[in-house]
KOLSE-769736 format. One record per atom (N, C-alpha, C): residue in three letters; y, z, x. Coordinates in steps of 0.2 Angstrom, whole numbers, plus 5000, padded with zeros to 4 digits. Layout:
BEGIN
alaYZX
...
//
This chain:
BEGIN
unk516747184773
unk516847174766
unk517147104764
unk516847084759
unk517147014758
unk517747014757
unk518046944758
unk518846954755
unk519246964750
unk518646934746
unk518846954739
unk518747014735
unk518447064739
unk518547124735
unk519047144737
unk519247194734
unk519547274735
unk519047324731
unk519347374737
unk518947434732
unk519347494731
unk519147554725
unk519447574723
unk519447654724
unk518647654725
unk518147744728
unk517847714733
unk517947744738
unk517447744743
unk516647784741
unk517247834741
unk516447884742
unk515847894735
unk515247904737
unk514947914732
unk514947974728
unk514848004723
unk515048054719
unk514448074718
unk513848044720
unk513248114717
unk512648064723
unk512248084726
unk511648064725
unk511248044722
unk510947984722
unk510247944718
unk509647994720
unk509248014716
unk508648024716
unk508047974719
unk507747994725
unk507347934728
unk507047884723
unk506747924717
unk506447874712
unk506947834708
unk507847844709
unk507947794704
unk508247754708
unk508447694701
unk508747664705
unk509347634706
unk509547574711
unk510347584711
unk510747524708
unk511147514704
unk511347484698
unk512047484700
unk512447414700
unk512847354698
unk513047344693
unk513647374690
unk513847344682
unk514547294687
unk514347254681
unk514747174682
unk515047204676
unk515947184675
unk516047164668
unk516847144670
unk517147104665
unk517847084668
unk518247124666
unk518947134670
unk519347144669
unk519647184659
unk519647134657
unk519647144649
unk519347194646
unk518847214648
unk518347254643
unk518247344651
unk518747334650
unk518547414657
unk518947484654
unk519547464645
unk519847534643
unk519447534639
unk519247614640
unk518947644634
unk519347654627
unk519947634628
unk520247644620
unk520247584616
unk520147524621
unk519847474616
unk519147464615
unk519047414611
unk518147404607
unk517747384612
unk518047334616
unk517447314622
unk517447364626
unk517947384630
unk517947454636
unk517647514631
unk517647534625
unk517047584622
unk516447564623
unk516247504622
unk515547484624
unk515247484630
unk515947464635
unk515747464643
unk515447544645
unk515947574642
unk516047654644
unk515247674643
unk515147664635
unk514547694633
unk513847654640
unk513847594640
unk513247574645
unk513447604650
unk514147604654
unk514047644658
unk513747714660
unk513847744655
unk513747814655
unk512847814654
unk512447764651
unk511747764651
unk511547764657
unk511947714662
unk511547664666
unk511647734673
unk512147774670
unk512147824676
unk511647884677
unk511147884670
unk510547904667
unk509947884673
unk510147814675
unk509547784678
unk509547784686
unk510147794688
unk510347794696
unk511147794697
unk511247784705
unk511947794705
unk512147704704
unk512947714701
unk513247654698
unk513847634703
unk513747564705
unk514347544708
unk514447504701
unk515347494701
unk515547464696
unk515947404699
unk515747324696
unk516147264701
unk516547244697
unk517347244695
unk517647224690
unk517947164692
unk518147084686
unk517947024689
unk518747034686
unk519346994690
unk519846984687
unk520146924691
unk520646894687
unk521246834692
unk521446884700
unk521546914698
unk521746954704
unk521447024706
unk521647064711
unk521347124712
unk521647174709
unk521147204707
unk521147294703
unk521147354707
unk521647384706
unk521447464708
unk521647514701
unk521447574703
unk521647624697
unk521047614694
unk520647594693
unk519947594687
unk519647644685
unk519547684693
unk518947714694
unk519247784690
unk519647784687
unk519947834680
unk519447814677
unk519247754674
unk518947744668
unk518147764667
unk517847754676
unk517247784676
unk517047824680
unk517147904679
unk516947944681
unk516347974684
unk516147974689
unk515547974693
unk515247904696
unk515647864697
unk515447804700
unk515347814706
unk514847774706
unk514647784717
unk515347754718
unk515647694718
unk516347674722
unk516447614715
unk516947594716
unk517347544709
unk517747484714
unk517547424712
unk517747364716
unk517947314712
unk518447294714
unk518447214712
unk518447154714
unk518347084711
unk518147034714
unk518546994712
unk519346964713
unk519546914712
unk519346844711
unk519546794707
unk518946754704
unk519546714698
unk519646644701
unk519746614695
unk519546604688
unk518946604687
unk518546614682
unk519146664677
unk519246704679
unk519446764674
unk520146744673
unk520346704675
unk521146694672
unk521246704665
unk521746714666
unk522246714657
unk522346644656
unk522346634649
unk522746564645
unk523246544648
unk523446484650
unk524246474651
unk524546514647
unk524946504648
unk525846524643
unk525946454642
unk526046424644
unk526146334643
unk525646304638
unk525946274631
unk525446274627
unk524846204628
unk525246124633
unk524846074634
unk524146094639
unk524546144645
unk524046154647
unk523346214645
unk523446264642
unk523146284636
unk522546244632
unk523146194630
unk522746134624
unk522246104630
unk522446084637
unk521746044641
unk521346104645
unk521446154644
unk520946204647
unk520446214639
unk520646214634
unk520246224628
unk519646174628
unk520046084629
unk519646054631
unk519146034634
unk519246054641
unk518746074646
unk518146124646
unk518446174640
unk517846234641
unk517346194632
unk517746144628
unk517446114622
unk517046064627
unk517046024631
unk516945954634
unk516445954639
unk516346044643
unk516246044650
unk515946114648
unk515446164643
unk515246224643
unk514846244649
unk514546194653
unk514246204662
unk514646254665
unk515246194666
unk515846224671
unk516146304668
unk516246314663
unk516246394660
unk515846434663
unk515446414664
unk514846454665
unk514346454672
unk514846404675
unk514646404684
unk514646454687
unk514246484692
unk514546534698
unk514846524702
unk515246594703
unk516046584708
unk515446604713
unk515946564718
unk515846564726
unk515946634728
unk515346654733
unk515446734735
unk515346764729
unk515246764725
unk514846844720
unk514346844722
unk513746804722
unk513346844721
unk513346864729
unk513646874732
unk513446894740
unk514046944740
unk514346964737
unk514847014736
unk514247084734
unk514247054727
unk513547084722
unk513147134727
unk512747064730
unk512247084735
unk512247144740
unk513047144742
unk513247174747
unk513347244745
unk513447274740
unk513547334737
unk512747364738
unk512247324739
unk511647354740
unk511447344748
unk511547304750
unk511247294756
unk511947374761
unk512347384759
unk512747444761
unk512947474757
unk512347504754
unk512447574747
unk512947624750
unk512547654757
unk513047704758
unk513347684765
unk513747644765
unk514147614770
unk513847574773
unk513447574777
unk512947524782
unk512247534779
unk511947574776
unk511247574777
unk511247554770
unk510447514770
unk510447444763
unk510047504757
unk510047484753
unk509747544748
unk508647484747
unk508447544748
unk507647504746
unk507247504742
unk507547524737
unk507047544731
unk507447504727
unk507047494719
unk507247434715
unk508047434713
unk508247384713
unk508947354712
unk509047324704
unk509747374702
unk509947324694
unk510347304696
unk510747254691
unk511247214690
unk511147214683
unk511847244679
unk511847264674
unk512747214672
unk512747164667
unk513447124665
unk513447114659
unk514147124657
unk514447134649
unk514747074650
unk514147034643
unk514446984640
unk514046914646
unk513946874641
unk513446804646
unk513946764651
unk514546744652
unk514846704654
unk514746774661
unk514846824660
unk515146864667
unk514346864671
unk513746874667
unk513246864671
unk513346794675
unk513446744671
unk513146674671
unk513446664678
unk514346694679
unk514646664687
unk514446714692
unk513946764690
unk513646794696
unk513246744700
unk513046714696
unk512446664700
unk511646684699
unk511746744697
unk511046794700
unk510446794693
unk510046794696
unk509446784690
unk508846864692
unk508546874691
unk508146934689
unk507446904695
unk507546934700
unk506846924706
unk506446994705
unk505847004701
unk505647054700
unk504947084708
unk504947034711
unk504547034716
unk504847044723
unk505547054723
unk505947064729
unk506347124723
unk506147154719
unk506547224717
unk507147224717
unk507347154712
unk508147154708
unk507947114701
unk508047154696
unk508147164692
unk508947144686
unk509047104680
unk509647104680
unk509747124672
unk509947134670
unk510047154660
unk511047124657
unk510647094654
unk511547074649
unk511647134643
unk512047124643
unk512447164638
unk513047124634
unk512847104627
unk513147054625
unk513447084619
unk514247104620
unk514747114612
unk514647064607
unk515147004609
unk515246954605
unk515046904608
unk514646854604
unk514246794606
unk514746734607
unk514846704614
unk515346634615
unk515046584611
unk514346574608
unk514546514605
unk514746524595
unk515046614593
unk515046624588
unk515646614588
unk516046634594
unk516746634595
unk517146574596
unk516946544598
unk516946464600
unk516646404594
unk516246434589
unk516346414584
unk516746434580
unk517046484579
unk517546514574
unk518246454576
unk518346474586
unk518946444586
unk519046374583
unk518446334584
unk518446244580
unk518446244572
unk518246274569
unk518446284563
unk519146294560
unk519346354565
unk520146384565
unk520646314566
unk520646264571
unk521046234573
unk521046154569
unk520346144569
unk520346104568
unk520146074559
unk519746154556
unk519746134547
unk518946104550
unk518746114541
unk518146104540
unk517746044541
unk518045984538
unk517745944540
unk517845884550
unk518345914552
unk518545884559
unk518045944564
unk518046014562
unk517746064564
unk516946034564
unk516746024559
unk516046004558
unk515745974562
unk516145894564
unk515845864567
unk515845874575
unk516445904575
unk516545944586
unk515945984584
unk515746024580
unk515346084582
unk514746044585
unk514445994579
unk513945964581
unk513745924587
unk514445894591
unk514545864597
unk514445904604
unk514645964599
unk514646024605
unk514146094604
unk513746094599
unk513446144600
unk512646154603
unk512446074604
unk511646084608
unk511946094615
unk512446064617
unk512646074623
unk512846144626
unk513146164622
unk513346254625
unk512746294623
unk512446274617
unk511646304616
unk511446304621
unk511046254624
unk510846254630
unk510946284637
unk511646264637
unk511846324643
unk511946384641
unk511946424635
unk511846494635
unk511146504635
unk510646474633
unk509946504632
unk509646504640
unk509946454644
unk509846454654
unk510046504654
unk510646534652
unk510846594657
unk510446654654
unk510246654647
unk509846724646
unk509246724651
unk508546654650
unk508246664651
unk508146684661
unk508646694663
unk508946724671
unk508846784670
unk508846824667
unk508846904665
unk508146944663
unk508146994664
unk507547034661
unk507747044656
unk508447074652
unk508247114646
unk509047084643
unk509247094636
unk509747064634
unk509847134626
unk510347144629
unk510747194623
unk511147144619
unk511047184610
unk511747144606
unk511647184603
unk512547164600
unk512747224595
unk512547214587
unk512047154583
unk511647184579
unk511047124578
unk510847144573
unk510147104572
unk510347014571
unk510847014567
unk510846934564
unk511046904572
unk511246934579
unk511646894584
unk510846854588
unk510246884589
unk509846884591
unk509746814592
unk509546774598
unk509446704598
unk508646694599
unk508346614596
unk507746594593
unk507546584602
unk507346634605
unk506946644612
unk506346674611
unk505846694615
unk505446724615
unk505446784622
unk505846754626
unk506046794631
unk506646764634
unk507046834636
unk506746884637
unk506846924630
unk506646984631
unk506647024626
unk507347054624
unk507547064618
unk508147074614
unk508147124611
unk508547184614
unk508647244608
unk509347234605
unk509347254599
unk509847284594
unk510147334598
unk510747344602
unk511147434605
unk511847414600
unk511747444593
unk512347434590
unk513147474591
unk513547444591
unk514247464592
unk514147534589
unk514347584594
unk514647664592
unk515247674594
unk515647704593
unk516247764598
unk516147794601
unk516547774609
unk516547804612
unk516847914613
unk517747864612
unk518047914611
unk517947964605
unk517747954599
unk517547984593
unk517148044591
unk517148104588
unk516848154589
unk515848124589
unk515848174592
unk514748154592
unk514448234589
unk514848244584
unk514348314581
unk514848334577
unk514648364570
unk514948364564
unk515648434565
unk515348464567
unk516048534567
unk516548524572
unk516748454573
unk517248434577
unk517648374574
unk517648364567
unk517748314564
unk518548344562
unk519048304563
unk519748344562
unk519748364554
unk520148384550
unk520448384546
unk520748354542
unk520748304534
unk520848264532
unk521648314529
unk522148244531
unk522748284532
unk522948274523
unk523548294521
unk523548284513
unk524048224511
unk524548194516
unk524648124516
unk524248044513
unk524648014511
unk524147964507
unk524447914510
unk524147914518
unk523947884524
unk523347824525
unk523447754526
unk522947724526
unk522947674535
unk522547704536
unk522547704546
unk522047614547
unk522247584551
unk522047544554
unk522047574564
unk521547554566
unk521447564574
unk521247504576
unk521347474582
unk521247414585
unk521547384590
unk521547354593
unk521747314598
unk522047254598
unk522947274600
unk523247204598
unk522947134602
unk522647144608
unk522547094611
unk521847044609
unk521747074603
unk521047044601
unk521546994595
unk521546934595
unk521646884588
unk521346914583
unk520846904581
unk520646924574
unk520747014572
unk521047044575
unk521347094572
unk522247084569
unk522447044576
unk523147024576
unk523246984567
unk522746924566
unk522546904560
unk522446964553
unk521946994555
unk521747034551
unk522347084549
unk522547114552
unk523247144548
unk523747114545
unk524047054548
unk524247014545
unk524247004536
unk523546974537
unk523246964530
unk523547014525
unk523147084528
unk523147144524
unk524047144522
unk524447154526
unk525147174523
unk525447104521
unk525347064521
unk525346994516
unk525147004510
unk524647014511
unk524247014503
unk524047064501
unk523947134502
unk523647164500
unk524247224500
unk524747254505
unk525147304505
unk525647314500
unk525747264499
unk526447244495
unk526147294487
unk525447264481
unk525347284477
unk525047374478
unk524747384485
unk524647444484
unk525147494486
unk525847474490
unk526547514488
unk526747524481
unk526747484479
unk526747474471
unk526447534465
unk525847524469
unk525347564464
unk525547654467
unk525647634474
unk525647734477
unk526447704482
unk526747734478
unk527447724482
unk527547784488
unk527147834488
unk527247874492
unk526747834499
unk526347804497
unk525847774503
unk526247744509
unk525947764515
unk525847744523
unk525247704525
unk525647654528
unk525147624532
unk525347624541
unk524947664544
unk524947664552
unk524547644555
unk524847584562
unk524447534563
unk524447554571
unk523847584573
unk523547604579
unk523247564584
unk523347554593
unk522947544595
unk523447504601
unk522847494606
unk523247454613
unk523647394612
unk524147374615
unk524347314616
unk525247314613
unk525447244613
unk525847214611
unk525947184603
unk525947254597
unk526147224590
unk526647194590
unk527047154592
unk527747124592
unk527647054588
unk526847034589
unk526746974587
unk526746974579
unk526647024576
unk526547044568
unk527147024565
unk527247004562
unk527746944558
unk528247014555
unk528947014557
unk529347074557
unk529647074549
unk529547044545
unk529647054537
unk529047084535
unk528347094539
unk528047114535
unk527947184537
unk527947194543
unk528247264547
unk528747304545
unk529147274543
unk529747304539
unk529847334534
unk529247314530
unk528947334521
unk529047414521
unk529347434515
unk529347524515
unk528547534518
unk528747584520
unk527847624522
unk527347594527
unk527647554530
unk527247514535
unk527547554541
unk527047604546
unk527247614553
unk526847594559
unk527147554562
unk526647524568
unk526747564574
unk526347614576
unk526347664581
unk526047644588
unk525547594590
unk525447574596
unk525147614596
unk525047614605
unk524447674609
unk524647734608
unk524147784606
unk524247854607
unk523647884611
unk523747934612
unk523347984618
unk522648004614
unk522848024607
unk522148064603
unk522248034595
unk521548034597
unk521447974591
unk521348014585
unk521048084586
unk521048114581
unk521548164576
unk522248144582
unk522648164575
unk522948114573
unk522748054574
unk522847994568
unk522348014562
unk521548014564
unk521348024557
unk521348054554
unk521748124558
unk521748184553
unk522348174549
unk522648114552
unk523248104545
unk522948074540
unk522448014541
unk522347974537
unk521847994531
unk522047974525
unk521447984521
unk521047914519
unk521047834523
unk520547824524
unk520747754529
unk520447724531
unk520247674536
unk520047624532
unk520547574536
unk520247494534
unk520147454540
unk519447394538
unk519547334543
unk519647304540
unk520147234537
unk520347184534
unk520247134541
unk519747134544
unk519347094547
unk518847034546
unk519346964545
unk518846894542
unk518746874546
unk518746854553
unk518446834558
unk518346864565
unk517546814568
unk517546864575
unk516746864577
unk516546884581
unk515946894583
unk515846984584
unk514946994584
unk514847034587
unk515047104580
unk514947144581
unk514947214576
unk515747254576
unk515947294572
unk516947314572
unk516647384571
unk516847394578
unk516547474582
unk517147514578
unk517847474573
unk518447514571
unk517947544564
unk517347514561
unk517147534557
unk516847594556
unk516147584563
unk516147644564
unk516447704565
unk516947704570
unk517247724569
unk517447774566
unk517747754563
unk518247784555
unk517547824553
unk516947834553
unk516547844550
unk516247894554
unk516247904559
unk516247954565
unk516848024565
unk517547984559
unk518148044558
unk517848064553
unk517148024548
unk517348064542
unk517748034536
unk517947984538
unk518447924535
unk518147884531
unk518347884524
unk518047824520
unk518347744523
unk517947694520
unk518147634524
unk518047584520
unk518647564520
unk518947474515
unk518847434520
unk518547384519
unk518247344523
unk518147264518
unk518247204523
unk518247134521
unk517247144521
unk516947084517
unk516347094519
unk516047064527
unk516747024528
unk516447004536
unk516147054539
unk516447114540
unk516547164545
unk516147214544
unk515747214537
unk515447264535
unk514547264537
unk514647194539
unk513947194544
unk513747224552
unk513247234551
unk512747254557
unk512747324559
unk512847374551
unk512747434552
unk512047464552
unk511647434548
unk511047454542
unk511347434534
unk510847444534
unk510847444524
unk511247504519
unk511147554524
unk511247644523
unk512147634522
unk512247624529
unk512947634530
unk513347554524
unk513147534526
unk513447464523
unk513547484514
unk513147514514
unk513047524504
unk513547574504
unk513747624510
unk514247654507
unk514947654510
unk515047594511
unk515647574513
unk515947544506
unk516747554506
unk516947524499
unk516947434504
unk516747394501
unk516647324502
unk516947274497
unk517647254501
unk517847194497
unk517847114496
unk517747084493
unk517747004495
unk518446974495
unk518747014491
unk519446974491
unk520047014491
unk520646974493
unk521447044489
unk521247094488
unk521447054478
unk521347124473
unk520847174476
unk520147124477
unk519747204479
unk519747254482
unk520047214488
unk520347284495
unk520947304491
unk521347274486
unk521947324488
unk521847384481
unk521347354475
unk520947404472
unk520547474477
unk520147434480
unk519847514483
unk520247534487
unk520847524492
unk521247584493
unk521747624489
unk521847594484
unk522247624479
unk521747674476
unk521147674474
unk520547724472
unk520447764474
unk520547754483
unk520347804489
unk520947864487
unk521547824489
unk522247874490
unk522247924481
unk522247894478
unk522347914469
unk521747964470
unk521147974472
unk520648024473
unk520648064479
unk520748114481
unk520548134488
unk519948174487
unk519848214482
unk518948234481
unk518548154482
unk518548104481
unk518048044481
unk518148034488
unk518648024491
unk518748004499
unk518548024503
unk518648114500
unk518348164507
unk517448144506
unk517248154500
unk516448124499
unk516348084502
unk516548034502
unk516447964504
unk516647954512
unk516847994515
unk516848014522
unk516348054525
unk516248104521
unk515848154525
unk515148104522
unk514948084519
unk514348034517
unk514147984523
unk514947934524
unk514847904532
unk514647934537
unk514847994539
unk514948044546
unk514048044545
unk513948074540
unk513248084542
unk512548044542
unk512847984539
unk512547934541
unk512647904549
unk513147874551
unk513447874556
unk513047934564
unk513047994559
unk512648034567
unk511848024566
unk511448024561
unk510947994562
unk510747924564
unk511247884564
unk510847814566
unk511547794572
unk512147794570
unk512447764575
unk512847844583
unk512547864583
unk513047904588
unk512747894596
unk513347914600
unk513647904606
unk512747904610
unk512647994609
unk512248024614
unk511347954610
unk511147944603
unk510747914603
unk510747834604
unk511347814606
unk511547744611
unk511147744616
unk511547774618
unk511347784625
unk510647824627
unk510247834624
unk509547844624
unk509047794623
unk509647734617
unk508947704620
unk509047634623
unk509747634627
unk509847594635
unk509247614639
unk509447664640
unk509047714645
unk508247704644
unk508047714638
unk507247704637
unk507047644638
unk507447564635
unk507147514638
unk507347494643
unk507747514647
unk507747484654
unk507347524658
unk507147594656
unk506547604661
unk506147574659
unk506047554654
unk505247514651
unk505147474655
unk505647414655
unk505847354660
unk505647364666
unk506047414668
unk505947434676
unk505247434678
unk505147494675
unk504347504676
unk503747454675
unk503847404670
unk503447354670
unk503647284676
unk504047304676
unk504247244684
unk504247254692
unk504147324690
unk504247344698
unk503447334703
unk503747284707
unk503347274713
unk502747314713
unk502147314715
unk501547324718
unk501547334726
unk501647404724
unk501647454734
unk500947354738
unk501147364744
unk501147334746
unk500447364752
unk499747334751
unk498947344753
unk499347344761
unk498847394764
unk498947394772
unk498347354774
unk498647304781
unk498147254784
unk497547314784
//
């Protein structure tokens, strides 16, 4: 075994069927809990791709990982690959500031492959079942383009490897957000122009290496022709998938945000909301609650504003649904970010109406989006939660209305159907030609 793995299951959990085949999911460290928005999307592909054959899972981090293999049940074995690639930001803000520069100056190096993956990678097949190599077609299956790109590996459909990306948030959406954020419109403008043929071009190399590219909605889609591009829109993972399990809206006049403190633009986005928008809707419903849900370290949330009567910041808990059954409705106060707010969904999966910025209110459909309450400013949001909580015959409507939109077009099991239908297409159309006897 290379030295940079560790592993975490040895043994395999089920048998491959000689027809399928055996699949690689790459993803980093970051996106491996299901109770965050990226590890829900992980979870979901991985749950397709175990549709297709048996799944080794390679998780890419600063250091080595164990304990994973909680997160994917029935994995053939769970490994990691140590990898400077995956560091964390300094803590030190200068050096911070020249690593920011390096990845603005240098988008190549971002996106180079680490020494030993792909032959790490490789190795998961050439010793499927301890020693003996697997011979039938091979995936490689990675969340998000930077994690493909340091595998090194590209798509050989005539030696029977195949590769598919799975892209959340787009690096150069988020990497133009951050230039803007730091620098202001007009100093923003011109860095973006200095740097955006350049990292365009390294991201359009790294897709066209691949057979097939997932995003999470229509407008992320890049001007390529190949390879080919499905929409697989953001669902919930952990969230009910059929209506007679939907909790009970509680009678409290509770308003739930769920999220990831380790994501900025939520960090952000709550902020905002109890800056700007909390204070007039105490005002207006003095009995009102706001309960601020989800992984990580809220400490960073500005403690005068945490302190407002009716503010409770709860952090992780075990089951998501007896927060919504408190809640009577859900917000994203979400102004920046890439990629689709799975928190939207979400909420609309409990049955929960949804106060939403109009940032966040894209890349559902036209269906779901018309009935979300959609604000552009404050007052807006802080009018429609006051409308919600003051009514709860209009809120339960306005939830159960979600839900049922949400299981026709957004749920868990019809995701994951149609990974599964395009990557057999893929397959099937790339796979080698048996081989004429002299």
């Amino acid at each position: 075994m290379d030295p940079q793995m560790t592993q975490s299951s040895l043994q395999p959990q089920r048998d491959a069927a000689p027809e399928a085949a055996a699949v690689v999911l790459v993803l980093p460290v970051g996106a491996i809990h299901p109770k965050s928005g990226g590890g829900q999307r992980s979870a979901i592909l991985f749950e397709a791709l175990k549709r297709i054959g048996d799944v080794v899972v390679l998780i890419l981090a600063e250091t080595p990982v164990t304990g994973a293999e909680e997160f994917f049940p029935g994995a053939r074995r769970v490994v990691s690959f140590a990898t400077p690639a995956m560091a964390a930001p300094s803590r030190n803000a200068v050096i911070r500031a020249a690593q920011a520069v390096n990845r603005f100056l240098f988008p190549g190096r971002t996106f180079a492959p680490q020494a030993g993956l792909s032959d790490a990678i490789l190795h998961q097949f050439t010793h499927w079942d301890g020693q003996t190599a697997w011979t039938g077609q091979r995936l490689v299956a990675a969340r998000y383009a930077r994690t493909f790109a340091v595998t090194g590996l590209r798509s050989q459909p005539a030696q029977g490897l195949l590769t598919c990306l799975d892209i959340d948030d787009r690096d150069d959406q988020k990497i133009d957000l951050q230039i803007r954020r730091r620098l202001g419109n007009l100093l923003g403008t011109l860095a973006r122009l200095l740097w955006r043929n350049r990292f365009t071009q390294t991201l359009h190399n790294t897709l066209t290496q691949t057979s097939l590219v997932y995003l999470a909605k229509p407008e992320d889609r890049f001007p390529l022709t190949e390879p080919p591009q499905v929409v697989v829109p953001n669902v919930p993972f952990l969230a009910p998938d059929a209506a007679e399990i939907v909790p009970v809206a509680g009678t409290a006049e509770t308003i739930l945000f769920v999220g990831s403190a380790g994501h900025r633009p939520n960090l952000a986005g709550v902020t905002w909301f109890l800056r700007a928008c909390w204070p007039a809707i105490r005002a207006a419903r003095p009995s009102a609650t706001f309960r601020i849900v989800g992984l990580g370290d809220w400490s960073a949330l500005p403690a005068d504003l945490t302190e407002q009567p009716g503010v409770q910041v709860v952090g992780t808990v075990e089951d998501l649904s007896a927060e919504y059954a408190l809640a009577r409705a859900a917000i994203c106060p979400i102004r920046e970010g890439a990629g689709s707010q799975i928190k939207v969904i979400e909420a609309c999966a409990f049955a929960r109406p949804v106060v939403t910025t109009a940032f966040a209110s894209g890349g559902f459909g036209p269906a779901i989006e018309a009935a979300l309450s959609v604000a552009t400013d404050a007052p807006g949001f802080v009018q429609a939660c006051i409308d919600l909580l003051a009514d709860p015959a209009r809120a339960a409507r306005q939830g159960a209305a979600l839900h049922q939109l949400q299981q026709a077009t957004h749920s868990r099991d019809a995701v994951e159907r149609l990974i599964v239908t395009t990557l057999t297409d893929v397959m099937a159309q790339s796979r080698p030609l048996p081989k004429v006897p002299a």
